[in-house]
VEXGUDREN-829187 format. One record per atom (N, C-alpha, C): residue in three letters; z, y, x; atom name. Coordinates in steps of 0.1 Angstrom, whole numbers, always signed. Each point is the difference from the previous one (the first is absolute). Layout:
<sites>
+------+-------+-------+-------+------+
! type !    up ! north !  east ! atom !
+------+-------+-------+-------+------+
!  ALA !     Z !     Y !     X !   CA !
...
+------+-------+-------+-------+------+
</sites>
This chain:
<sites>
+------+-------+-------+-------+------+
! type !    up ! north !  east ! atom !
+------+-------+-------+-------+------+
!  UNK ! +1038 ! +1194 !  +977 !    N !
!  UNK !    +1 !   -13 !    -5 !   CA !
!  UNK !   -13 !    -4 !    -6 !    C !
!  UNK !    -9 !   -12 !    +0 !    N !
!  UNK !   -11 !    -4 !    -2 !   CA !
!  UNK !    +0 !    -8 !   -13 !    C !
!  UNK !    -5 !    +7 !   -12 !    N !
!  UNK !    +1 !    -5 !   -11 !   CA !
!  UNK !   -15 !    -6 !    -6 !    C !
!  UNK !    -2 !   -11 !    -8 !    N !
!  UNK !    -9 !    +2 !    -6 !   CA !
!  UNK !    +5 !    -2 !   -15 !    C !
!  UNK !   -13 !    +8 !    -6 !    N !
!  UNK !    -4 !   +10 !   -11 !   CA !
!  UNK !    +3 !   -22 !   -11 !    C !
!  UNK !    +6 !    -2 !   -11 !    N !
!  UNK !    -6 !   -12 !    -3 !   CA !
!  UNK !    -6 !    +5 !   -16 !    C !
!  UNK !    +9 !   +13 !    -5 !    N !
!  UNK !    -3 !    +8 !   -16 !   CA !
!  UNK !    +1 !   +14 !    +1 !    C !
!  UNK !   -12 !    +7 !    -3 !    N !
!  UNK !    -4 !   +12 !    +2 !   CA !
!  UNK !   +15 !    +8 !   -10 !    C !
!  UNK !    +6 !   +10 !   +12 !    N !
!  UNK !   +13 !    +6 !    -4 !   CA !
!  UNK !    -4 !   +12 !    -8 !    C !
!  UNK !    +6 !    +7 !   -10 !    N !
!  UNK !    +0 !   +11 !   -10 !   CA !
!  UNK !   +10 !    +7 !    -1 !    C !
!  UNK !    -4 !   +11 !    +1 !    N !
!  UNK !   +11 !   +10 !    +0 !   CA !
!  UNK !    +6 !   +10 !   +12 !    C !
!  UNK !   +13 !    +0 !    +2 !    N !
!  UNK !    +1 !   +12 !   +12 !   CA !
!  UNK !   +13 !    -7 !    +9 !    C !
!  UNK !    +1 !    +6 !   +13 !    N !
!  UNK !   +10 !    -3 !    +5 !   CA !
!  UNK !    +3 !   +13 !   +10 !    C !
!  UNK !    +8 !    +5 !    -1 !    N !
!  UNK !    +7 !   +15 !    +5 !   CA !
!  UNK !   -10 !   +10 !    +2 !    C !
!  UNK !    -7 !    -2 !   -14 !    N !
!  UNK !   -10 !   +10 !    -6 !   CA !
!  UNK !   -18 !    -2 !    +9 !    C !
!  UNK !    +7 !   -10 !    +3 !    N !
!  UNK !   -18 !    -5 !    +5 !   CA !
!  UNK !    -1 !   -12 !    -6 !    C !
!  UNK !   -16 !    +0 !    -5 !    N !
!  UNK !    -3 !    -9 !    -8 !   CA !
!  UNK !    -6 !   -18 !    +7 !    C !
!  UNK !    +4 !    -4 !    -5 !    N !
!  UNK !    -7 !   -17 !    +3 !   CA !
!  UNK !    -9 !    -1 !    -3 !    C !
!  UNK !   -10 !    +1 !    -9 !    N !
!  UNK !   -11 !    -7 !    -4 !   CA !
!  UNK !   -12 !    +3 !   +11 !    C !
!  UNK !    +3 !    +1 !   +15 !    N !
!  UNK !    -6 !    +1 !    +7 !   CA !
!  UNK !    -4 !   -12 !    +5 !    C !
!  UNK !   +10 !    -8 !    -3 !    N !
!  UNK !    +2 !   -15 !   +10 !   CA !
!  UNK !    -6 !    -9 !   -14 !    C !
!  UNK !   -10 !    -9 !   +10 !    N !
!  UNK !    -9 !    -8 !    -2 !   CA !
!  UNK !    +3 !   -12 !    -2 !    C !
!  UNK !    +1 !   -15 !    -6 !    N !
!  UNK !    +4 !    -6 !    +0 !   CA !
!  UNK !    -7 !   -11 !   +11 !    C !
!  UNK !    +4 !    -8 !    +8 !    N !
!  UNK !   -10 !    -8 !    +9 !   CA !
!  UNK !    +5 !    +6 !   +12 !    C !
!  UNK !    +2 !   +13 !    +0 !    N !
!  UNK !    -2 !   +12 !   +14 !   CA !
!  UNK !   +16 !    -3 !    +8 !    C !
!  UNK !    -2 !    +0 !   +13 !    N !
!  UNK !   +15 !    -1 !   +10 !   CA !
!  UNK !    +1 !   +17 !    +2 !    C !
!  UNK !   +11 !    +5 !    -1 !    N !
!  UNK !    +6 !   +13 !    +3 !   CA !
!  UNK !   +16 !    -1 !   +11 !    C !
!  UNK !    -5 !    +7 !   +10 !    N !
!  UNK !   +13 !    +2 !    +5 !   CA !
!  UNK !    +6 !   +14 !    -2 !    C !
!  UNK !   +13 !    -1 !    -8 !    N !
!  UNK !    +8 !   +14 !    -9 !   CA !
!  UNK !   +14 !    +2 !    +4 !    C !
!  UNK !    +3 !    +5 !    +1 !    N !
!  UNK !   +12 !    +4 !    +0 !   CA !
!  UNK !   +15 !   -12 !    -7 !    C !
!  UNK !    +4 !    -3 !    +5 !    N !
!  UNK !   +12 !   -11 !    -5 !   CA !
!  UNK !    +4 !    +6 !   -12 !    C !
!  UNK !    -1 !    +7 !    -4 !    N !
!  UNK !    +9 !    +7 !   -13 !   CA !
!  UNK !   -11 !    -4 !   -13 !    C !
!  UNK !   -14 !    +6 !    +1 !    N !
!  UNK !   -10 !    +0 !    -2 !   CA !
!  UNK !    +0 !   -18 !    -1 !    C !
!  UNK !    -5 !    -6 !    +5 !    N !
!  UNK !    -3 !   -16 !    +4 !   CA !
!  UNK !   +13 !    -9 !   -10 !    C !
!  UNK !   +15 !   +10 !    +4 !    N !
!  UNK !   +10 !   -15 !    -6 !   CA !
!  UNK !    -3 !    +1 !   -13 !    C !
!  UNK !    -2 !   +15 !    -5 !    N !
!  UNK !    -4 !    -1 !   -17 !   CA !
!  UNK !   -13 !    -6 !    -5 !    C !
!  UNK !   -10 !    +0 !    +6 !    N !
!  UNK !   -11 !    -8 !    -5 !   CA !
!  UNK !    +4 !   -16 !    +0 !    C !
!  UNK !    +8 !    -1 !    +7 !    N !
!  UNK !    +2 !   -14 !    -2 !   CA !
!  UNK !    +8 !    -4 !   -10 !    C !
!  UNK !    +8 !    +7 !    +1 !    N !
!  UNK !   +11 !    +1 !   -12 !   CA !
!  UNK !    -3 !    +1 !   -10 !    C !
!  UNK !   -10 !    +8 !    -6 !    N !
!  UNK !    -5 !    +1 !   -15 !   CA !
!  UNK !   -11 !   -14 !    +2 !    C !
!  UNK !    -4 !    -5 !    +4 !    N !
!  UNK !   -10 !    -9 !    +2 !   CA !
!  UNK !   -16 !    +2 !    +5 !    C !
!  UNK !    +0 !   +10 !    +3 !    N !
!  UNK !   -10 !    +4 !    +3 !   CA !
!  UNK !   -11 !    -3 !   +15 !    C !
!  UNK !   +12 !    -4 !    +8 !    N !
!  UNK !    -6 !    -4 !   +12 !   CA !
!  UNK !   +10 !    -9 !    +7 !    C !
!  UNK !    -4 !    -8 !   +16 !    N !
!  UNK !    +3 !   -11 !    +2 !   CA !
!  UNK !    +5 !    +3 !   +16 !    C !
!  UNK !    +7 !    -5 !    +7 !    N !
!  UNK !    -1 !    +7 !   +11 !   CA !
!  UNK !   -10 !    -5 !   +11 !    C !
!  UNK !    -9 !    +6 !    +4 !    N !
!  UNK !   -11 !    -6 !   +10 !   CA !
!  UNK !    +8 !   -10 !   +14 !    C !
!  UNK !    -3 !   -11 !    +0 !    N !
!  UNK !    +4 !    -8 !   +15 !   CA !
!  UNK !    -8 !    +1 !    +9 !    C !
!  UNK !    -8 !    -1 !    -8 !    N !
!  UNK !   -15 !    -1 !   +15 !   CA !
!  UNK !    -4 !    +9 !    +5 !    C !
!  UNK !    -5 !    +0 !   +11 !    N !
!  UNK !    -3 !    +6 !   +13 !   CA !
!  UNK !   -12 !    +3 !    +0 !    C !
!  UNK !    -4 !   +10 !    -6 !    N !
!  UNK !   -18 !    +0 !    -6 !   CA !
!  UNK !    -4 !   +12 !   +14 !    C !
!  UNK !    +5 !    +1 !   +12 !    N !
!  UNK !    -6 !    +6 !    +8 !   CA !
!  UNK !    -2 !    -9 !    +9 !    C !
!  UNK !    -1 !   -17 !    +1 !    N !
!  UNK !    -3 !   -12 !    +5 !   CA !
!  UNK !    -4 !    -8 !    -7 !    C !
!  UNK !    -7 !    -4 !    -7 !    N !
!  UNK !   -11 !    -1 !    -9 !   CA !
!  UNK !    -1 !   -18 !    +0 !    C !
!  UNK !    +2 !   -12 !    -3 !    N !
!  UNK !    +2 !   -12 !    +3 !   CA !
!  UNK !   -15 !    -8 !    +4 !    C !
!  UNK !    -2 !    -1 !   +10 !    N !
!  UNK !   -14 !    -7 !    +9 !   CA !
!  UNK !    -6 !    -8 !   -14 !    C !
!  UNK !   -12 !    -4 !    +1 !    N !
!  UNK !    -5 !    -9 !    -4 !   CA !
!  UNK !    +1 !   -14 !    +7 !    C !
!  UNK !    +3 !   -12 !    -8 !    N !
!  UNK !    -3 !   -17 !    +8 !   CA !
!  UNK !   -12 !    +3 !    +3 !    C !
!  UNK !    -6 !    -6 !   +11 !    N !
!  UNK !   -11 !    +0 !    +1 !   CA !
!  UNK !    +2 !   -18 !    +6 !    C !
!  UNK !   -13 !    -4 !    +1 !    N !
!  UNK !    -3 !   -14 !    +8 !   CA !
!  UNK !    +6 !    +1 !    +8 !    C !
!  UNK !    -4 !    +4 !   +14 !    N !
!  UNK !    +6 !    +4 !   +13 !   CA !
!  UNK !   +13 !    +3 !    +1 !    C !
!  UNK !    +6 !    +6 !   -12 !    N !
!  UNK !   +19 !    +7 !    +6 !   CA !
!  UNK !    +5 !   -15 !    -4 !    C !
!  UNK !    -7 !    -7 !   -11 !    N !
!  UNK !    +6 !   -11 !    -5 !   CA !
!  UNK !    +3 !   -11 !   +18 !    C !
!  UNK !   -12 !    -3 !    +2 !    N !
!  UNK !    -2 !   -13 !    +8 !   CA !
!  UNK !    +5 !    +9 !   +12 !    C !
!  UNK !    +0 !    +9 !    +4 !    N !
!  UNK !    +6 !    +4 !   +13 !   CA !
!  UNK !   +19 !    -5 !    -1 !    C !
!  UNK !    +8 !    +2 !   -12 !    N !
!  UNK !    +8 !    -7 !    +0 !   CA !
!  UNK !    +5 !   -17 !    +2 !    C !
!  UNK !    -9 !    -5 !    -5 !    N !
!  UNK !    -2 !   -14 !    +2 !   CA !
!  UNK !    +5 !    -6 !   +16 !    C !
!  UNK !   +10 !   -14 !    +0 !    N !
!  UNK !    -1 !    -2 !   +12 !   CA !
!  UNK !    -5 !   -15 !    +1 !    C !
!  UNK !    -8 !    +1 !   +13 !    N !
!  UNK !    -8 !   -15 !    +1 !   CA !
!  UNK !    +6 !   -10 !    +4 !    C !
+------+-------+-------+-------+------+
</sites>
């Protein structure tokens, strides 16, 4: 499950520690792992698709749409 980091987490979770995770940083963890960061507030669940990256407008993508 693809989480991002939104407040750097403290402490331990079945004896491994969190303060690994970064705030800013997308992690994909374990569902167990992931439902509790969110749950304490710590993290958000990632929607985006960050291995397709969103184009830039450019002039050209713009007006190629346009109809005459």
């Amino acid at each position: 499950m693809k989480i991002r980091i939104i407040k750097e987490p403290q402490g331990m979770l079945n004896g491994s520690s969190l303060n690994r995770y970064r705030a800013g940083e997308v992690y994909d963890l374990p569902v167990i792992v992931a439902d509790f960061l969110v749950v304490e507030g710590f993290a958000i669940v990632e929607m985006r698709n960050n291995d397709n990256p969103a184009l830039p407008i450019t002039v050209e993508r713009r007006q190629s749409g346009r109809r005459t």
